[in-house]
C-alpha positions in Angstrom: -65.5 25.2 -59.5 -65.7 23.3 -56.3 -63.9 20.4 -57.8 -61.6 22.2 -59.2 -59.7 23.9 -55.6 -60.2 20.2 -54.5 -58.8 19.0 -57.2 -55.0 20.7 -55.1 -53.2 18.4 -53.2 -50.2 19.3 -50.9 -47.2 20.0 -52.5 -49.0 22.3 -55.1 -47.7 25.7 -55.8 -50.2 28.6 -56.2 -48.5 31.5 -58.1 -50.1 35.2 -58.0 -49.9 38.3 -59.8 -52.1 41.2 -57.2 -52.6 44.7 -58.3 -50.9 46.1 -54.9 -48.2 48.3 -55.7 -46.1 46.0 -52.9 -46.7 42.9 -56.1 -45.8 45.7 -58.2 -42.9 46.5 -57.2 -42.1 42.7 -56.8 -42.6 42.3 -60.1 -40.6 44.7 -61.7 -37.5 43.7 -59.1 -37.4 40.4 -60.6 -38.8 41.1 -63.9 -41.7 38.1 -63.5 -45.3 38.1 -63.8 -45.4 36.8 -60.4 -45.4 38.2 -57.0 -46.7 36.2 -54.6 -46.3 32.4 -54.2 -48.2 30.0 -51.5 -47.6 26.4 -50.4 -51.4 24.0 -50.7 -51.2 21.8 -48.0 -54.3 19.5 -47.8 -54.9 17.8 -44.1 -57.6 16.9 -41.4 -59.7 19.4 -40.6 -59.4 19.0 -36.7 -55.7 19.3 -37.0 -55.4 22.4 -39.7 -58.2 24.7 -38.3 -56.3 25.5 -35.0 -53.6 26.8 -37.0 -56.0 30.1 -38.8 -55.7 33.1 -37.6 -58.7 34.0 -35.6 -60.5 36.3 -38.2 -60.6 33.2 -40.5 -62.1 30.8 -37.7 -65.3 32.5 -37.6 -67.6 32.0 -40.6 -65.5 29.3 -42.2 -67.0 25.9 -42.7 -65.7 22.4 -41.3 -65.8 21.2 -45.1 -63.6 24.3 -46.3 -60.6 23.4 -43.1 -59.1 20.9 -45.3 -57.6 22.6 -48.2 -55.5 25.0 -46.9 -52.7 27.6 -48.3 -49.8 28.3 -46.6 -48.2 31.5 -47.0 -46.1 34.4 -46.0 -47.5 37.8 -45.9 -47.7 41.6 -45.0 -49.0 41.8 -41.3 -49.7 38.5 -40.4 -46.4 37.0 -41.1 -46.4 33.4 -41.6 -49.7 32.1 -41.9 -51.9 29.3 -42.5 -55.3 29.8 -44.2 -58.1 27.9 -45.5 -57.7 28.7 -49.2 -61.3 28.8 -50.1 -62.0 31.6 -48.0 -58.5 33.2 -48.2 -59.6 33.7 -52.0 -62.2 34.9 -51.6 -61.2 37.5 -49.4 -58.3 38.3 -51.8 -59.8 37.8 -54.9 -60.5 41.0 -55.7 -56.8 42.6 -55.7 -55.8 38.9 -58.0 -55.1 39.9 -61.7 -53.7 36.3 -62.0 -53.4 33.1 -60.2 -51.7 29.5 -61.3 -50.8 26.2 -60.2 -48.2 24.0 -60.4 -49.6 20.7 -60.1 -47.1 18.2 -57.8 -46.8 14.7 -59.8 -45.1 11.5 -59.0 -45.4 8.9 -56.2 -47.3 9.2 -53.1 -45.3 11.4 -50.6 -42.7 9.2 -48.1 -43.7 7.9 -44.9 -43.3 10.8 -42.2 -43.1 13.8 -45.0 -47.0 14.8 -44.3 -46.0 14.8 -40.4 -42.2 16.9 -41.4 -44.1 19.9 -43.0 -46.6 20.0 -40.3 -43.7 20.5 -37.7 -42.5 22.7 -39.7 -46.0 24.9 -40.1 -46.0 24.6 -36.4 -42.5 26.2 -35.8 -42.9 29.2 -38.2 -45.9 30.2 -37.6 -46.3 33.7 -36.4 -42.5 34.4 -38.0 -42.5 37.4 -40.2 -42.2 38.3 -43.1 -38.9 39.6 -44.7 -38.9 42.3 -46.6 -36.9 44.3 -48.9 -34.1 42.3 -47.2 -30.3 41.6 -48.4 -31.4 38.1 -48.9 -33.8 38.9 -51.9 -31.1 41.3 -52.9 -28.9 38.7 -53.4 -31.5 36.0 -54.9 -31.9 38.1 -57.8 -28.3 38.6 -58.1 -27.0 35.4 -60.0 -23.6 36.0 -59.2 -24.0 36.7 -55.0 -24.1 33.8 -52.4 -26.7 33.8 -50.2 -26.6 33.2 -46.3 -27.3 30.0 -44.7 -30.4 29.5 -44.1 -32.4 30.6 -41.0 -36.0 30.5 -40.1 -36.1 34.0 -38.1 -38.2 35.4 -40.8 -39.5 34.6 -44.6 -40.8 36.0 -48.1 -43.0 34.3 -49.6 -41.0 32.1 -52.1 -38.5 31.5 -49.3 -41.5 29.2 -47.4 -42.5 27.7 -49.9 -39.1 26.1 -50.9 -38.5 25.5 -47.7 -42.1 23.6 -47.1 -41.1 21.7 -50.1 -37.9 21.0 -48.6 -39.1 19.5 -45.4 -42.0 17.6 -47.7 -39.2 15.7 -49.0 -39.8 16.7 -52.9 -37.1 19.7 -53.5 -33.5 18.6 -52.3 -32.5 20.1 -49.4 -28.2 20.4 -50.0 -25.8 22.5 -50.7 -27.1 23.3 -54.6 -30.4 24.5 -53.3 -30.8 27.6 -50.7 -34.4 28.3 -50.0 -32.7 32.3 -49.6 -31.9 32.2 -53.3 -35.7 31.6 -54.3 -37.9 34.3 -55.5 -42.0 33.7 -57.1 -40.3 33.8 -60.5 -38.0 30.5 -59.8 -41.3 28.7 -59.7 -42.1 29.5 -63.5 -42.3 26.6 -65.7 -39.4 28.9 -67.6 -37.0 29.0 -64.6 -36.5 25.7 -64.1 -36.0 25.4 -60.6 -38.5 22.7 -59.7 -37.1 20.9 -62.9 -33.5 21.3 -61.5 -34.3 20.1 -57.8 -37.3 18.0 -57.2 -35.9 14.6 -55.7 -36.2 11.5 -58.0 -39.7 10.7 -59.2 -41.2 13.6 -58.6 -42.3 16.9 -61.0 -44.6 19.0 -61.7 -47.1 20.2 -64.2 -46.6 23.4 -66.2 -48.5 26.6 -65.1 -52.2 26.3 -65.4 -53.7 29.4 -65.4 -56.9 29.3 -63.4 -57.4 33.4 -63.5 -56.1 36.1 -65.9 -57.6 39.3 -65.7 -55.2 41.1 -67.5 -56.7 39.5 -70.9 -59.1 41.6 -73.1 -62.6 40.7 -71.4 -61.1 39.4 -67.8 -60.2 36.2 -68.7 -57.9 34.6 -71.8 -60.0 33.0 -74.2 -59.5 29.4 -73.3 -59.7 30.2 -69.4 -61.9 32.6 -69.5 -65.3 30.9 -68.4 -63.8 28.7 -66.0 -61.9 31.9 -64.7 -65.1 34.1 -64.6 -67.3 31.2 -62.8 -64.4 30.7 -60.0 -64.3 34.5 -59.2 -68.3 34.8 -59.2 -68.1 31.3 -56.6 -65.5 32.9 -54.5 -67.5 36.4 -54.1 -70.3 34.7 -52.9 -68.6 32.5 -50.8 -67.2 35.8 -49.3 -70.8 37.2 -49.2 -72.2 33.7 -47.4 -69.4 34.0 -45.0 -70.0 37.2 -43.6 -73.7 36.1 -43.2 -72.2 32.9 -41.2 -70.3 35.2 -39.1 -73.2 37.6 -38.8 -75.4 34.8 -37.5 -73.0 33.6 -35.2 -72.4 37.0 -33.0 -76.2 37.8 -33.1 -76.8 34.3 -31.8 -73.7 35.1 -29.1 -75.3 38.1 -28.3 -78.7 36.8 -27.4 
């Protein structure tokens, strides 16, 4: 399962479905299955682990600061975390989670060093909610604001990530207001429509699915079930870490 997270690359798209009534309500709004979206960014460890908010610095390992998740959400804001650990903290409110696998050519000279401005920036902003914006992003007919950076839901960010990565078009056509978790669906289209020349991504692999009979769909199920098992013990070694640590600080 370890191979499988490192398997992401930046530019990935992690899609959720949580059992939260704020993802419920997100998910009956747009009528989707999905509620929650987050940006992979992979990156030096040195460079990324600065960027966690301080609960996630302690306990966390040097190996797991590479793979990271960037995201919008309730009470932090804009936030970067090491996904390893922010699964396995979350895991247990996840009744699905996907990716959409970037493919094409290596990223353009400078992109890598243009979305980690941009994380830098943002940072801290909050997060929007119930705002006109996502009124009018599920409204096909309304025309969304320019853009601004002031705050962000989720699906807002992550356009906008891919945007300064240099693989979604950033012009007129494509407001990263009138984005929602939905427009990331293989059946929307979106990264279809937009992604600049050479550059596309896979249909949704599901890597959990807990709302199938048994936990997991039949053809996902094992990989699904192992995954959950590694990330609630990576969650019970963690706390052990950070145990360790303050009784050590305390002697």
């Amino acid at each position: 399962m370890q191979d499988l997270l490192q398997s992401l690359n930046t530019g990935d798209v992690l899609l959720y479905s949580t059992n939260d009534w704020g993802a419920t309500f997100n998910r009956f709004f747009q009528g989707s299955p999905w509620s929650h979206v987050g940006l992979v960014i992979r990156g030096e460890a040195e460079a990324q682990s600065p960027r966690f908010p301080k609960d996630y610095v302690e306990g966390v390992q040097s190996r797991d600061c590479e793979l990271c998740v960037f995201e919008a959400v309730p009470r932090r804001g804009v936030s970067l975390f090491p996904l390893r650990d922010r699964l396995a903290r979350t895991v247990g409110t996840i009744t699905m989670l996907a990716v959409r696998r970037r493919q094409g050519p290596e990223l353009a000279d400078g992109a890598q060093e243009a979305l980690s401005k941009f994380v830098d920036e943002v940072l801290g902003r909050e997060l929007e909610v119930g705002s006109f914006d996502m009124i009018r992003a599920i409204n096909p007919w309304a025309q969304n604001r320019a853009e601004n950076w002031d705050a962000f839901f989720c699906s807002e960010l992550v356009a906008e990530g891919l945007q300064q990565l240099g693989v979604l078009r950033d012009d007129d056509e494509l407001n990263s207001n009138d984005v929602l978790p939905r427009s990331f669906d293989t059946e929307c289209g979106l990264l279809e429509k937009f992604c600049l020349e050479g550059h596309s991504y896979s249909d949704v692999e599901m890597i959990i699915d807990s709302s199938m009979s048994g936990g997991m769909c039949s053809s996902r199920r094992p990989r699904g079930d192992r995954l959950v098992a590694e990330l609630n013990q990576h969650k019970e070694d963690s706390k052990r870490r950070q145990k360790e640590r303050r009784s050590r600080e305390a002697e």
